[in-house]
mmCIF file as gemmi writes it, N, C-alpha and C atoms, coordinates in Angstrom:
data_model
loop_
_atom_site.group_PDB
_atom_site.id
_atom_site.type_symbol
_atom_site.label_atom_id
_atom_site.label_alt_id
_atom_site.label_comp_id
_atom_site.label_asym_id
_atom_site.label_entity_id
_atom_site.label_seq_id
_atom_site.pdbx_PDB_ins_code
_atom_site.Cartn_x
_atom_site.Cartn_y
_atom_site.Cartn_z
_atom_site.occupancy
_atom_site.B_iso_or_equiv
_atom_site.pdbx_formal_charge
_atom_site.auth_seq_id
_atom_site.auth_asym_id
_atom_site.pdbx_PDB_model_num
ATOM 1 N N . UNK Axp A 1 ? 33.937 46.452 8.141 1 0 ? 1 A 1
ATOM 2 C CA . UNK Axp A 1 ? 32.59 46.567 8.649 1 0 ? 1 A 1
ATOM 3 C C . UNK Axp A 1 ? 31.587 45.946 7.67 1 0 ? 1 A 1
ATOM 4 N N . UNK Axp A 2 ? 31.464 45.791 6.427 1 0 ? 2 A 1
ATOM 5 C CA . UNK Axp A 2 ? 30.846 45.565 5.543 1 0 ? 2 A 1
ATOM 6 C C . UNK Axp A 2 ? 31.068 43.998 5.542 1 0 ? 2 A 1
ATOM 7 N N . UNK Axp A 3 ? 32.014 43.24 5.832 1 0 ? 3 A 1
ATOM 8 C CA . UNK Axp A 3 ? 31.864 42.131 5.891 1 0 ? 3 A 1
ATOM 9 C C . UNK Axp A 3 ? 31.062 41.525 7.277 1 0 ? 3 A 1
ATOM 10 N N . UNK Axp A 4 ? 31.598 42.221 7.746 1 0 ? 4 A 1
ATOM 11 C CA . UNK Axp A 4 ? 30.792 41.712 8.881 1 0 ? 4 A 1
ATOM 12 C C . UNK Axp A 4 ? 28.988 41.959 9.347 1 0 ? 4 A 1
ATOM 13 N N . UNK Axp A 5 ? 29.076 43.497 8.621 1 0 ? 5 A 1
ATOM 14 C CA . UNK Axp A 5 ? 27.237 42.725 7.831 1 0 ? 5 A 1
ATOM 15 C C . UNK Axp A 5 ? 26.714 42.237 7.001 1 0 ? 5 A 1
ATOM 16 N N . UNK Axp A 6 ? 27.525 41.954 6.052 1 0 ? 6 A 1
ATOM 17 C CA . UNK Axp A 6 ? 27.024 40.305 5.201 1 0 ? 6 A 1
ATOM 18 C C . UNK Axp A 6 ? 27.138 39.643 5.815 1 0 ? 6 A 1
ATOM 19 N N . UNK Axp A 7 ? 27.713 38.802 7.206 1 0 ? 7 A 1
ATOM 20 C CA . UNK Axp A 7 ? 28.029 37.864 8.002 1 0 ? 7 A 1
ATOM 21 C C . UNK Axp A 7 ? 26.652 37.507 8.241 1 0 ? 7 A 1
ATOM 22 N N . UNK Axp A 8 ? 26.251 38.711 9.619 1 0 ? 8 A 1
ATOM 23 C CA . UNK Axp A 8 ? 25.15 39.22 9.719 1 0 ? 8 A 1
ATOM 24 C C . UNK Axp A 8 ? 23.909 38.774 9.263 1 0 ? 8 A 1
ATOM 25 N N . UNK Axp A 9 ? 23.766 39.14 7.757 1 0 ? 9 A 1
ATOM 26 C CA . UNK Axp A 9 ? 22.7 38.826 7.117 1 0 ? 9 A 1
ATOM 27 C C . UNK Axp A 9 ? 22.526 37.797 6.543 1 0 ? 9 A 1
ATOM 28 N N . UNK Axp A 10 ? 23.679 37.184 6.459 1 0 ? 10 A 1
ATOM 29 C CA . UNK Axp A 10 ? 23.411 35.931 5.955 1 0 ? 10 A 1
ATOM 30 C C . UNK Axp A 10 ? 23.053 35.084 7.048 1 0 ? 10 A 1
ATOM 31 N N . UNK Axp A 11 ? 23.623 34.98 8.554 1 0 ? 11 A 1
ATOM 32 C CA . UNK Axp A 11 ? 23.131 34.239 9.315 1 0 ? 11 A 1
ATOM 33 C C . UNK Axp A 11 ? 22.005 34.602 9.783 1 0 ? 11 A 1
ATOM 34 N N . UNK Axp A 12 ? 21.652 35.593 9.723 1 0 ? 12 A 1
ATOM 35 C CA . UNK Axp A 12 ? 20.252 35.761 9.753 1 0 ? 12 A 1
ATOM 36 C C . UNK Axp A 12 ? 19.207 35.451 8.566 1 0 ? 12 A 1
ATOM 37 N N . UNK Axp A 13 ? 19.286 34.818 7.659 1 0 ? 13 A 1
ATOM 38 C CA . UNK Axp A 13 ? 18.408 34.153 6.509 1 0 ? 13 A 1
ATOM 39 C C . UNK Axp A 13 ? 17.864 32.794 7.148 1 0 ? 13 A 1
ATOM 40 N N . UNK Axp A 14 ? 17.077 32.465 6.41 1 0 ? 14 A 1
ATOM 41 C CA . UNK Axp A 14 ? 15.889 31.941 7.02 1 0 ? 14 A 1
ATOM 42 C C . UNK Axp A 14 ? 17.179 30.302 6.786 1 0 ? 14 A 1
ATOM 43 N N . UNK Axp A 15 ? 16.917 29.118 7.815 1 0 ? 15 A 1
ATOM 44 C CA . UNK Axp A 15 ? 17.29 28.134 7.949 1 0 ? 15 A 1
ATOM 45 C C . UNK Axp A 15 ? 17.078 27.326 7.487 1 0 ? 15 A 1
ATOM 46 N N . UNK Axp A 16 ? 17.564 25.804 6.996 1 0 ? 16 A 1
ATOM 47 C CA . UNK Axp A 16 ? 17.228 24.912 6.565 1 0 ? 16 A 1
ATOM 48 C C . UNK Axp A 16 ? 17.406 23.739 7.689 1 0 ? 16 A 1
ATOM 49 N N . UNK Axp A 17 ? 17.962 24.011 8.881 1 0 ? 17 A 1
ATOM 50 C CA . UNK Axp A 17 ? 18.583 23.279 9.344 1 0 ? 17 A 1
ATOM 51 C C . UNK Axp A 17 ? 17.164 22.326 10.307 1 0 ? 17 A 1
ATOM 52 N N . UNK Axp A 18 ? 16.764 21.308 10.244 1 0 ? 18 A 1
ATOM 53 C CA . UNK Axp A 18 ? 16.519 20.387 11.09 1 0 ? 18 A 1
ATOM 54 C C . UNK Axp A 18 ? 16.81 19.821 12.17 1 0 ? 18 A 1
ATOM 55 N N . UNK Axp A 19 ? 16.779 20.622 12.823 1 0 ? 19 A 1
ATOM 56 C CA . UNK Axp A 19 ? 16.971 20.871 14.521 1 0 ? 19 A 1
ATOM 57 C C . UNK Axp A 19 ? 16.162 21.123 15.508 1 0 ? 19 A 1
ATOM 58 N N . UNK Axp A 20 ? 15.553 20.639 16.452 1 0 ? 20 A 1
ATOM 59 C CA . UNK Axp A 20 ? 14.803 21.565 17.195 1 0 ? 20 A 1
ATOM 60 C C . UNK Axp A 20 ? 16.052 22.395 18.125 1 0 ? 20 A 1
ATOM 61 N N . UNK Axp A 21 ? 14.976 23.852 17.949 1 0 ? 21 A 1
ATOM 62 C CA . UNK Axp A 21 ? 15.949 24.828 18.496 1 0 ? 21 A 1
ATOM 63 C C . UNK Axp A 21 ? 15.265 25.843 19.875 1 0 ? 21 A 1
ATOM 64 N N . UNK Axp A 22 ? 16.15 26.11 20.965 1 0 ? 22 A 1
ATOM 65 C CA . UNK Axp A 22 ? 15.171 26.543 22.011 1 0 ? 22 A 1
ATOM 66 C C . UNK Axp A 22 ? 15.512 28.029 21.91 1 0 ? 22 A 1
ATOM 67 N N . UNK Axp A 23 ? 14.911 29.222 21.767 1 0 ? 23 A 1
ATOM 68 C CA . UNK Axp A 23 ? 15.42 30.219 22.001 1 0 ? 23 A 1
ATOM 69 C C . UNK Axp A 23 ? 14.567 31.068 23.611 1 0 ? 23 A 1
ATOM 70 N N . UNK Axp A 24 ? 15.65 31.422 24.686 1 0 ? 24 A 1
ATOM 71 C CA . UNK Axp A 24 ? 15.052 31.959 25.808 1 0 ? 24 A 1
ATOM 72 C C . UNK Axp A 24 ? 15.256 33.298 25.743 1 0 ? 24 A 1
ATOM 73 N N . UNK Axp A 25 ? 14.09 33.825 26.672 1 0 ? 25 A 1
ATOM 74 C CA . UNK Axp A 25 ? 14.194 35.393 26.186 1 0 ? 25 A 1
ATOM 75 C C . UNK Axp A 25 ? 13.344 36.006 27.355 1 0 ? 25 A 1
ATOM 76 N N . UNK Axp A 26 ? 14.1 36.765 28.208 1 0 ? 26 A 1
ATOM 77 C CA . UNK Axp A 26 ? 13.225 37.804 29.175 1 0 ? 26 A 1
ATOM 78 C C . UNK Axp A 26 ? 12.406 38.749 28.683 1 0 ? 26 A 1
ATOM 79 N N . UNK Axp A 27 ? 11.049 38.642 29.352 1 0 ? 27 A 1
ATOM 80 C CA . UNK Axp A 27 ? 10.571 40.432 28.333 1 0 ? 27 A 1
ATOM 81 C C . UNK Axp A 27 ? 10.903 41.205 29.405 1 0 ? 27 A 1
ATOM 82 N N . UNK Axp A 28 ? 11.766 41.759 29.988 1 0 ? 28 A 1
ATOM 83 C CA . UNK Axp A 28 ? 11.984 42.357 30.67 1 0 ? 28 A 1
ATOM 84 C C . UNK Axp A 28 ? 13.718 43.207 30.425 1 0 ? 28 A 1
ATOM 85 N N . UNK Axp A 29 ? 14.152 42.268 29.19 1 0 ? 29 A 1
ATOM 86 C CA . UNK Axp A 29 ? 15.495 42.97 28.925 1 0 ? 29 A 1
ATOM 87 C C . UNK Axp A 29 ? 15.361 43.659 28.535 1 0 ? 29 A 1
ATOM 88 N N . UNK Axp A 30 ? 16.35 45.086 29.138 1 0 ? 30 A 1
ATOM 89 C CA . UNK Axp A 30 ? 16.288 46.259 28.811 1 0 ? 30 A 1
ATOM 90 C C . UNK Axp A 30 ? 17.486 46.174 27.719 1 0 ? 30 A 1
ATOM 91 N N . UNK Axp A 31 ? 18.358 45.19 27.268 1 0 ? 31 A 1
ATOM 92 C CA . UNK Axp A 31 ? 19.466 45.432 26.673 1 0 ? 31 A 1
ATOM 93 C C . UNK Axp A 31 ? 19.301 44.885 25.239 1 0 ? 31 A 1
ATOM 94 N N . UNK Axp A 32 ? 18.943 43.968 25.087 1 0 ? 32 A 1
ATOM 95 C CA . UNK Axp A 32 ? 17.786 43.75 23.408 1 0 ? 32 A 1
ATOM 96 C C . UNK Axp A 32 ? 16.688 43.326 23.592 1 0 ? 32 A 1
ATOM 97 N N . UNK Axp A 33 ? 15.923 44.047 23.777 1 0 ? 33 A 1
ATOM 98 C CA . UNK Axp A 33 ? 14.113 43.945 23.832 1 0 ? 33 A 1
ATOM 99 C C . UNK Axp A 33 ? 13.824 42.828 23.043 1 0 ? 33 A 1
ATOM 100 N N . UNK Axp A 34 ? 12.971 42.254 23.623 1 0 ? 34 A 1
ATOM 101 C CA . UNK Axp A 34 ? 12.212 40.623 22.762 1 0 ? 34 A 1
ATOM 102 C C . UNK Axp A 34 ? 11.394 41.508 21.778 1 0 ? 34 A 1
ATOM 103 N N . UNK Axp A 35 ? 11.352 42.641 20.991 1 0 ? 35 A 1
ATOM 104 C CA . UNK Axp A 35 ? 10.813 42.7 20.329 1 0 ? 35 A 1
ATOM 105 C C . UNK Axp A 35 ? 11.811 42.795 18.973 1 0 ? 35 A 1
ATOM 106 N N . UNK Axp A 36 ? 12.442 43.053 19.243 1 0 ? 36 A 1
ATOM 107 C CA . UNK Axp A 36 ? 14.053 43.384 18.226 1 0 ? 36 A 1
ATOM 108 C C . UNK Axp A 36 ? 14.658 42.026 17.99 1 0 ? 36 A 1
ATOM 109 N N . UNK Axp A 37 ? 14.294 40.974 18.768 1 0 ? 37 A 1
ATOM 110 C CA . UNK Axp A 37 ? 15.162 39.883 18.595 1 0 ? 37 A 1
ATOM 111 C C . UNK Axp A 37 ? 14.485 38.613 18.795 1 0 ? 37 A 1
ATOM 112 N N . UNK Axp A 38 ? 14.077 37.848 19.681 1 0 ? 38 A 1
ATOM 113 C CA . UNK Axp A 38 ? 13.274 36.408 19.956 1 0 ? 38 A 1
ATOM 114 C C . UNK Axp A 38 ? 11.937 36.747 18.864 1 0 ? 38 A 1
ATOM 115 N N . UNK Axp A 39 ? 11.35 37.399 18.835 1 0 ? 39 A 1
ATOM 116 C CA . UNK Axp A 39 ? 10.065 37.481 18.166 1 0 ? 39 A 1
ATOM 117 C C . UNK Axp A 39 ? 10.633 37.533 16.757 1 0 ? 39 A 1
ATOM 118 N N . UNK Axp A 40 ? 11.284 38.489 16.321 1 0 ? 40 A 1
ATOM 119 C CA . UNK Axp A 40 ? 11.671 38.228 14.709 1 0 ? 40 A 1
ATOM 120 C C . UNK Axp A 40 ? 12.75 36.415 14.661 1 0 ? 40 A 1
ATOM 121 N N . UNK Axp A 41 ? 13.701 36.831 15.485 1 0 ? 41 A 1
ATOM 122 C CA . UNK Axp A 41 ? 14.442 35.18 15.192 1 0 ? 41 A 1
ATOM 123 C C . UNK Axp A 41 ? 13.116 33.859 15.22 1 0 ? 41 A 1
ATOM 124 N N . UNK Axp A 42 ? 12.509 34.394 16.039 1 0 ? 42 A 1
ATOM 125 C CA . UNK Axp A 42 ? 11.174 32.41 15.887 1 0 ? 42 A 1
ATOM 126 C C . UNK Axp A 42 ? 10.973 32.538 14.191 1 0 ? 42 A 1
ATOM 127 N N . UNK Axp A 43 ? 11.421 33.788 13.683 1 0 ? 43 A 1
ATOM 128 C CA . UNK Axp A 43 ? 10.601 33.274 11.857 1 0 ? 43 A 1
ATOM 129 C C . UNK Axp A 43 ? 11.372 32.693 10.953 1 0 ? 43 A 1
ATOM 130 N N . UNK Axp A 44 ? 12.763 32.951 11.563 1 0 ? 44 A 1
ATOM 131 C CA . UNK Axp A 44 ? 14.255 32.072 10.99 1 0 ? 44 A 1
ATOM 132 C C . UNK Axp A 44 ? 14.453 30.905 11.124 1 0 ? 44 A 1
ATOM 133 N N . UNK Axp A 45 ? 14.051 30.261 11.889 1 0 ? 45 A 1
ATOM 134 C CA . UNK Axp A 45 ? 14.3 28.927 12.167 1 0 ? 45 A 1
ATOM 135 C C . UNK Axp A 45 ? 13.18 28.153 12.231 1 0 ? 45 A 1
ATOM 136 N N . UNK Axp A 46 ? 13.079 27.111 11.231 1 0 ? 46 A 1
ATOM 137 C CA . UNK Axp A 46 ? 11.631 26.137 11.446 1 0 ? 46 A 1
ATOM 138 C C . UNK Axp A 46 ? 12.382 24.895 13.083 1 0 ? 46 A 1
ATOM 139 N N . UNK Axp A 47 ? 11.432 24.44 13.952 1 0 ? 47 A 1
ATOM 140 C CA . UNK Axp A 47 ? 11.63 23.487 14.932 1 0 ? 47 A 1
ATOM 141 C C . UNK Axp A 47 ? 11.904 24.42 16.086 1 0 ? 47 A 1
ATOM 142 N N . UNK Axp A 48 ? 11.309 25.408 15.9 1 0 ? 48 A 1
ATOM 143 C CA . UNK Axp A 48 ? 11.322 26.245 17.301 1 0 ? 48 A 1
ATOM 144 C C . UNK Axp A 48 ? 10.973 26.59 17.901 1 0 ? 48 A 1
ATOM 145 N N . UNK Axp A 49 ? 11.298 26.477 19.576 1 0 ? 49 A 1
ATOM 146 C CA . UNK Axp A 49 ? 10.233 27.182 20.493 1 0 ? 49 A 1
ATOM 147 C C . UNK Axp A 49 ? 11.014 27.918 21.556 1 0 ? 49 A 1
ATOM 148 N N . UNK Axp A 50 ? 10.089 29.033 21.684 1 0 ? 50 A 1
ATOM 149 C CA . UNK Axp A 50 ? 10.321 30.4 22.008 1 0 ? 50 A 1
ATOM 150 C C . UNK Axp A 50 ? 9.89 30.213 23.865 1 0 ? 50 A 1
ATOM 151 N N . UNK Axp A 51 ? 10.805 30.163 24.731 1 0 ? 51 A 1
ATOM 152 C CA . UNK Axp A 51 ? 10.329 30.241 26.15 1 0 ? 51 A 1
ATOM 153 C C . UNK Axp A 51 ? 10.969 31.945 26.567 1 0 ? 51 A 1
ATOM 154 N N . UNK Axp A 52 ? 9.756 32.346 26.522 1 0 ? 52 A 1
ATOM 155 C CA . UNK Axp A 52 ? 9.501 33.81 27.46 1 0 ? 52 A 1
ATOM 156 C C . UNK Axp A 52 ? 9.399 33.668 29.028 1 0 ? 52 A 1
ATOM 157 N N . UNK Axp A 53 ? 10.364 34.456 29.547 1 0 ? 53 A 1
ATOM 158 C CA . UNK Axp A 53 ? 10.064 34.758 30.799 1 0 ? 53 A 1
ATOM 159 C C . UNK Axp A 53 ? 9.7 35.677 31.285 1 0 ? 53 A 1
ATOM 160 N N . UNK Axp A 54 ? 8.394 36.101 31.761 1 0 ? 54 A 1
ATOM 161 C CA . UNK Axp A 54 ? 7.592 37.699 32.126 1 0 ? 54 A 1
ATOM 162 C C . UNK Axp A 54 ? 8.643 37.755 33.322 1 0 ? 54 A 1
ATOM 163 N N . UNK Axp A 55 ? 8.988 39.102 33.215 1 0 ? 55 A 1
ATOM 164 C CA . UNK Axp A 55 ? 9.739 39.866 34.528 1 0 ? 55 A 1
ATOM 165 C C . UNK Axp A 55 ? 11.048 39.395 34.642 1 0 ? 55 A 1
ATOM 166 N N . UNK Axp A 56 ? 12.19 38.692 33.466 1 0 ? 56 A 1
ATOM 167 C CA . UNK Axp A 56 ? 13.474 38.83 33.719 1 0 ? 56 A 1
ATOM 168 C C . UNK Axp A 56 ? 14.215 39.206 32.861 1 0 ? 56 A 1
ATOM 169 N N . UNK Axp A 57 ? 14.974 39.61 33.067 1 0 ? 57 A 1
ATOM 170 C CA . UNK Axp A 57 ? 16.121 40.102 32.333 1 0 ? 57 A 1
ATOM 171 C C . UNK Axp A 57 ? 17.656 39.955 31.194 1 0 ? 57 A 1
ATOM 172 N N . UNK Axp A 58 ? 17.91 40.827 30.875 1 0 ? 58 A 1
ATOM 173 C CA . UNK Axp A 58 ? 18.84 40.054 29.78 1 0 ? 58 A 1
ATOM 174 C C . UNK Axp A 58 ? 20.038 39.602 30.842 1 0 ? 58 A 1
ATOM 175 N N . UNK Axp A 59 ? 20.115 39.332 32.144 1 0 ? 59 A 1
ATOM 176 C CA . UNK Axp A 59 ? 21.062 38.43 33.129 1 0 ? 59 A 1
ATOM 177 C C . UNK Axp A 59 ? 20.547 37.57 33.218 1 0 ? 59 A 1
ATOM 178 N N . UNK Axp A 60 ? 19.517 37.073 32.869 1 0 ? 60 A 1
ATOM 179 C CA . UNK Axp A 60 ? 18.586 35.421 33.672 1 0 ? 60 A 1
ATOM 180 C C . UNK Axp A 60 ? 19.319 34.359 33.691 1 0 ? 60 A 1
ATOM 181 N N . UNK Axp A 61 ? 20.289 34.214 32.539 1 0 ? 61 A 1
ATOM 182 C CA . UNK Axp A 61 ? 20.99 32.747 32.478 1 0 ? 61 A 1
ATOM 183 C C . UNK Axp A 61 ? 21.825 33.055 33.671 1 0 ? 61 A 1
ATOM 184 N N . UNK Axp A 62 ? 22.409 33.473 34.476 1 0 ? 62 A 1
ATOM 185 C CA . UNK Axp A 62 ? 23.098 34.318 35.782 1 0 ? 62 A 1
ATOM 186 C C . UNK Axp A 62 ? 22.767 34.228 36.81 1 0 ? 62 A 1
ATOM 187 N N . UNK Axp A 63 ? 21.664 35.148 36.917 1 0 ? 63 A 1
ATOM 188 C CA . UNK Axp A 63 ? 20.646 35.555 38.377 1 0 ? 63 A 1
ATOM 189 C C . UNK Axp A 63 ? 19.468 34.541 38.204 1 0 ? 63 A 1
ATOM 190 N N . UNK Axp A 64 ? 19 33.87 37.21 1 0 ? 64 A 1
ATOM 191 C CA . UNK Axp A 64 ? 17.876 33.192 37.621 1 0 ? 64 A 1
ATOM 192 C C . UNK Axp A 64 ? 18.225 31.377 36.827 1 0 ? 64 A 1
ATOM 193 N N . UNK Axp A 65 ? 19.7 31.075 36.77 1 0 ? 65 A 1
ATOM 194 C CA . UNK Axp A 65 ? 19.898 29.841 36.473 1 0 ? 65 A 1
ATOM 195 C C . UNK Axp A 65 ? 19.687 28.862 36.842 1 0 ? 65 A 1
ATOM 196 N N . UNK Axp A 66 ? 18.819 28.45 38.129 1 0 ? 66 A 1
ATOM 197 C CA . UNK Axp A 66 ? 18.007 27.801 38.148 1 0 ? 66 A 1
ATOM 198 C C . UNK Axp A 66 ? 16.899 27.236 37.519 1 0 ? 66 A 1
ATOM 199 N N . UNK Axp A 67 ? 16.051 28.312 37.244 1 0 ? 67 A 1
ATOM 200 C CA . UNK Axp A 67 ? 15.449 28.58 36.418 1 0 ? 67 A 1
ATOM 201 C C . UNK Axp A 67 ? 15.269 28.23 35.025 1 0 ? 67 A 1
ATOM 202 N N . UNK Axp A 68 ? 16.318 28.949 34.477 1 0 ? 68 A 1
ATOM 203 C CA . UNK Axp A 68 ? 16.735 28.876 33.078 1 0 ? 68 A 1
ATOM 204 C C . UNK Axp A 68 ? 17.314 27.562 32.713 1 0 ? 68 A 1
ATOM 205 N N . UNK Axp A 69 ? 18.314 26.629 33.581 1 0 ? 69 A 1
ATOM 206 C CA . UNK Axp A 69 ? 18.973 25.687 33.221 1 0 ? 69 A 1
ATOM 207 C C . UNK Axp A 69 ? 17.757 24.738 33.791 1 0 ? 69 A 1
ATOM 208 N N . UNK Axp A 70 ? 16.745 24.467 34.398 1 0 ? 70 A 1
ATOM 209 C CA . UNK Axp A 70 ? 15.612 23.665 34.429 1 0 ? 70 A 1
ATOM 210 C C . UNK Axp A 70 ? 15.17 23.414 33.021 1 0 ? 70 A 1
ATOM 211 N N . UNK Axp A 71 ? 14.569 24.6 32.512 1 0 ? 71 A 1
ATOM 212 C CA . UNK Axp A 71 ? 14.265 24.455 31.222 1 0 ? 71 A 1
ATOM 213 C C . UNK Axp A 71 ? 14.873 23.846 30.305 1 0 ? 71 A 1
ATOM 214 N N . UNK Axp A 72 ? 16.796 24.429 30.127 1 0 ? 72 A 1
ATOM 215 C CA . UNK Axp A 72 ? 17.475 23.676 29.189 1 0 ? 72 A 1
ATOM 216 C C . UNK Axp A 72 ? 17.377 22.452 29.301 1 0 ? 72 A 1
ATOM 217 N N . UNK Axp A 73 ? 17.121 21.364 30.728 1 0 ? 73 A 1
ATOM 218 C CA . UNK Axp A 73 ? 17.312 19.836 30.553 1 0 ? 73 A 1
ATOM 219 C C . UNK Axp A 73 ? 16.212 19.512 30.089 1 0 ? 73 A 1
ATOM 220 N N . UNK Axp A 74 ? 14.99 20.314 30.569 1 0 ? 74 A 1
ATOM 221 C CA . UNK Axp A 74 ? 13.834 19.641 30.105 1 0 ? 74 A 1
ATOM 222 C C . UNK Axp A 74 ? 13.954 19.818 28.397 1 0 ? 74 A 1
ATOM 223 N N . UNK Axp A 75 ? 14.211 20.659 27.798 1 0 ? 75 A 1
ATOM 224 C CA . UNK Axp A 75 ? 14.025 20.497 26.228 1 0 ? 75 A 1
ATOM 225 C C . UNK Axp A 75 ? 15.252 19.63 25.736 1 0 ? 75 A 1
ATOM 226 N N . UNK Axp A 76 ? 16.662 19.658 26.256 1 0 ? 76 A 1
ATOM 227 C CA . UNK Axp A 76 ? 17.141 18.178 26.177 1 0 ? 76 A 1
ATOM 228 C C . UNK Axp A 76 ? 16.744 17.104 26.233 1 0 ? 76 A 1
ATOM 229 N N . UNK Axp A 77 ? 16.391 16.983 27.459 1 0 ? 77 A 1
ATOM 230 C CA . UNK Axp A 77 ? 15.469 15.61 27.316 1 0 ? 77 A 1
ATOM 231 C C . UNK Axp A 77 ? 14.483 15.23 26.707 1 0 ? 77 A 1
ATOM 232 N N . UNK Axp A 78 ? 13.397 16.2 26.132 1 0 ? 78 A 1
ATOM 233 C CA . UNK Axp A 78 ? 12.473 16.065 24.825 1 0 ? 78 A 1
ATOM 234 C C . UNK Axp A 78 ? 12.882 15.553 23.551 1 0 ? 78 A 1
């Protein structure tokens, strides 16, 4: 167990990596709240942008992949 929260914490340290990076995030998940997770991860990674979706859920890549995979081409293609 202990290794696996140094894992943890180390991948959670702040990045060096030069990437743009997309992170998606329902405020509506009841299963890790965007406050526990997308809002602290945007401070880990420089080249990032944070697409919130009001009113969906931690299923969206699923139930609203339309949606969600719109977005992924468009920031591909950026």
């Amino acid at each position: 167990m202990r290794d696996r929260i140094q894992h943890l914490t180390a991948a959670l340290t702040k990045t060096e990596a030069d990437v743009p990076t997309l992170l998606l995030h329902g405020d509506d998940d009841q299963i890790v709240p965007i406050a526990n997770s997308a809002r602290s991860a945007v401070t880990l990674v420089e080249h990032v942008t944070l697409k919130v979706y009001p009113g969906l859920s931690h299923g969206m890549c699923t139930v609203n992949a339309d949606t969600v995979n719109a977005d992924l081409l468009d920031f591909i293609k950026s």
